[in-house]
ROLO-654362 format. One record per residue (C-alpha): y, x negated, z; residue in three letters. Coordinates in steps of 0.001 Angstrom, whole numbers, plus 500000, padded with zeros to 6 digits. Layout:
BEGIN
YXZala ...
***
This chain:
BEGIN
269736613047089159unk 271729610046090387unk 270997608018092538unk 272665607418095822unk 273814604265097092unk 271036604018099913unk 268308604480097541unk 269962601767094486unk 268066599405096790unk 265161600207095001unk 265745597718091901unk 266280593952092009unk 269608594185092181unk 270012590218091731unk 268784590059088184unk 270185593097087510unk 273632591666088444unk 272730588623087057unk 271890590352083687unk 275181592197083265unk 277305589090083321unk 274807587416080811unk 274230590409078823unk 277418589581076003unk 276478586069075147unk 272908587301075757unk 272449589887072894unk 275202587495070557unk 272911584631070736unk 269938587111070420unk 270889588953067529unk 271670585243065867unk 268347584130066525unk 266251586982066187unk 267719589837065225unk 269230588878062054unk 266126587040060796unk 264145590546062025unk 266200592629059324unk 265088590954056575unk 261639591688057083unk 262345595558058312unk 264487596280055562unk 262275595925053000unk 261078598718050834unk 259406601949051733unk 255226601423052393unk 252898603883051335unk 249764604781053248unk 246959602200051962unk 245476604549049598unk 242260602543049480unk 241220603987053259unk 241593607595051924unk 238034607859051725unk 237411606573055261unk 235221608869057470unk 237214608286060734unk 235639610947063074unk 233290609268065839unk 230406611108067287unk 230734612630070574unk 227527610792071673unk 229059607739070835unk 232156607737072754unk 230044608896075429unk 227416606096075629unk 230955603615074989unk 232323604716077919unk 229081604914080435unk 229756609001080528unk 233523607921081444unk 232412606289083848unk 236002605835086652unk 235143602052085950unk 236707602178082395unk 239654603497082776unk 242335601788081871unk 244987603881083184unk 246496607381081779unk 250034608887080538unk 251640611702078993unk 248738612967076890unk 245687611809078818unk 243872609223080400unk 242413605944078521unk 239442604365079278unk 237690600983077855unk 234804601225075633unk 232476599016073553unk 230889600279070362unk 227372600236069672unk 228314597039066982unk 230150594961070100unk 233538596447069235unk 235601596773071808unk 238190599790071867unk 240673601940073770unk 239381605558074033unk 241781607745074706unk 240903611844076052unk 243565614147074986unk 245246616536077446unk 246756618674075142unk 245605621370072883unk 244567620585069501unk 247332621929066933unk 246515623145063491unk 246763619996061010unk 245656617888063924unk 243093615898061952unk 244855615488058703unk 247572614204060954unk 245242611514062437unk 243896610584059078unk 247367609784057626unk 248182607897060950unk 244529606048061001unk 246153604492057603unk 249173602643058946unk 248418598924058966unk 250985596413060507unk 250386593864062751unk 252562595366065154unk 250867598445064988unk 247460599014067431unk 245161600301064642unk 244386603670065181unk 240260603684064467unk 239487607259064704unk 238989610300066442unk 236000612213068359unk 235298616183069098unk 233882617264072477unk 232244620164072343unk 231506620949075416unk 235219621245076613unk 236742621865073028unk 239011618426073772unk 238897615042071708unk 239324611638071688unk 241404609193070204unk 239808605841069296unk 242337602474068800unk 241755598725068631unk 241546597609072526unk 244171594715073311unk 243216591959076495unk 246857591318077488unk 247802594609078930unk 251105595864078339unk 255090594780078878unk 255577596999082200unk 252473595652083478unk 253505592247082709unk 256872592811084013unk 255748594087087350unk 253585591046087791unk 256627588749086998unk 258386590439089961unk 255512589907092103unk 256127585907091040unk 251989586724089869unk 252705585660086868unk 255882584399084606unk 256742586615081765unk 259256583870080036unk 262497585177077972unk 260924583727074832unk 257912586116074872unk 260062589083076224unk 262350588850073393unk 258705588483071001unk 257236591669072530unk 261113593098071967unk 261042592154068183unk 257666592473067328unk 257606596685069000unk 261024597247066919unk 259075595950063234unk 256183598523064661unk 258467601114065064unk 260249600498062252unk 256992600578060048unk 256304604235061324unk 259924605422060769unk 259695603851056938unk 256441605094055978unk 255740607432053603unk 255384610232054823unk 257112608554057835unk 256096609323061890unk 258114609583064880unk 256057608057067998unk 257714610654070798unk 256778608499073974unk 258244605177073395unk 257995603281076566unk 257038599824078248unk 253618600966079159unk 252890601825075230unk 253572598960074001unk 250697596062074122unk 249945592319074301unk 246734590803072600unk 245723587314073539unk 248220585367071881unk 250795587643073267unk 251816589470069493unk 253096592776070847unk 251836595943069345unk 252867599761069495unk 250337601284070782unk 249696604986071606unk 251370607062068375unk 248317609033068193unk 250068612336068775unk 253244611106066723unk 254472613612064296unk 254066612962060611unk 257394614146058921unk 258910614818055712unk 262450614387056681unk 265267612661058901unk 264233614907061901unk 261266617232063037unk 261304620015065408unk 258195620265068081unk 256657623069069470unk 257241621191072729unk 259031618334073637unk 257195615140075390unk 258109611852076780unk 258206609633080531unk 261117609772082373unk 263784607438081952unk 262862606383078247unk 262144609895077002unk 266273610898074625unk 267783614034076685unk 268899615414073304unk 265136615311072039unk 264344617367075547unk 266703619572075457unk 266387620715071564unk 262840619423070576unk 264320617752067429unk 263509614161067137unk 265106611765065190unk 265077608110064763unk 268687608175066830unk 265997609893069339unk 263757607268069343unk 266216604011069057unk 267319605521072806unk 264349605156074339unk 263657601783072407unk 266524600874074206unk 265866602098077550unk 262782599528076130unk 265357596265076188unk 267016597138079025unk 263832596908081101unk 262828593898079334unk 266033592464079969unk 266518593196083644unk 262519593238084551unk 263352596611086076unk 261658600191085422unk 264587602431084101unk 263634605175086259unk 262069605087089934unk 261065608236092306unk 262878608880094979unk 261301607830098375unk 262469610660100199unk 262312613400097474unk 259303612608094820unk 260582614811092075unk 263879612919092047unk 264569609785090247unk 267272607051090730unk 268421605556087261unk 268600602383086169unk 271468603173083805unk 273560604636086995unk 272755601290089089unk 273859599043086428unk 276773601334085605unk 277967601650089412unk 
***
């Protein structure tokens, strides 16, 4: 719902101001200097899956995502979103990794889906390692690459704590460098849809290269649009279309890339609870747009 005007309060309103005078020359000079250059490297022809890791045995043991995690231990998690929680691990070789523990039922075709997704290299892309059965519970686990620098709403939220500076140069890198990552999955073949595009999925390693992380439960597709069983996504980045009708697209997706920018641009969440009534949420869209 929309917010009122006693709760608008709730976002910087300064930069957000600020950012709606700049935003013309903003995205012109933008789209000179990094957008144009961008295309040339995203438009180029259709990958295949890197046949050569067909082979790969990507399923983990239980045990070992177990002893990785200290039992999942409360110490190692990292935090936790639409599908499940995450939690920091180190291999028995030194590796360290993301471990994520799925929320959701399997679905049939679940681990030929992770095999084809385990395959997309790009360095914009957190590398999908593998995936581990619990049999206990009849859940699993999702193994990636684990990245030190956290991720861009994390990074943001600092900034507005003045914690630490999160520059225009690197917020327009973590802007370009998610887009090729996306882009990659949408141009594949077969191509994948991510379904829960958002600030928190998208990560910073140590040199501050932004990567898409968390496409784990994307949905491999043969065509311009897939229908799910049910639709996912956060609030505030997550398409209404794709909610309403459970077809995703990439028009789907490009929204909540956006939703992506705008919070990059204005350093603000695009969606906030309501103080007084938690399962409301005051827009960022409707504050800029007021």
């Amino acid at each position: 719902q929309a917010s009122s005007p006693s709760h608008r309060v709730l976002f910087p309103w300064p930069l957000t101001m600020a950012a709606g005078f700049a935003l013309p020359g903003f995205l012109e000079r933008w789209k000179a200097d990094w957008i144009d250059p961008a295309l040339d490297y995203i438009e180029g022809p259709r990958p295949k899956s890197d046949s050569h890791l067909n082979d790969v045995s990507i399923e983990y043991p239980e045990e070992d995502i177990k002893v990785a995690t200290q039992n999942f231990d409360p110490s190692c998690t990292l935090g936790s979103g639409t599908f499940g929680s995450v939690y920091r691990g180190t291999m028995g070789d030194g590796t360290e990794v993301a471990i994520k523990v799925l929320q959701v039922p399997e679905e049939a075709g679940f681990e030929d889906e992770v095999k084809v997704l385990s395959r997309f290299r790009h360095p914009n892309l957190v590398i999908l390692m593998g995936f581990s059965r619990h049999m206990e519970t009849g859940g699993r686990s999702l193994i990636y690459e684990y990245l030190a620098g956290g991720d861009v709403s994390k990074r943001l939220q600092r900034s507005r704590q003045l914690a630490e500076a999160f520059e225009w140069k690197p917020r327009l890198s973590a802007a370009i460098d998610s887009a090729c990552g996306l882009s990659h999955l949408h141009n594949m073949t077969p191509r994948a849809f991510h379904r829960d595009i958002k600030g928190p999925n998208i990560l910073l390693d140590r040199n501050g290269t932004a990567k898409m992380a968390d496409f784990g439960l994307s949905c491999v597709a043969s065509g311009a649009q897939h229908k799910v069983q049910q639709a996912s996504g956060t609030v505030g980045y997550a398409c209404p279309e794709y909610i309403r009708t459970g077809i995703i697209t990439e028009g789907s997706e490009v929204h909540s890339y956006g939703m992506v920018l705008l919070e990059l641009l204005t350093g603000a969440p695009p969606a906030v609870q309501r103080p007084d009534k938690p399962s409301e949420f005051c827009y960022l869209v409707d504050h800029l747009q007021a």
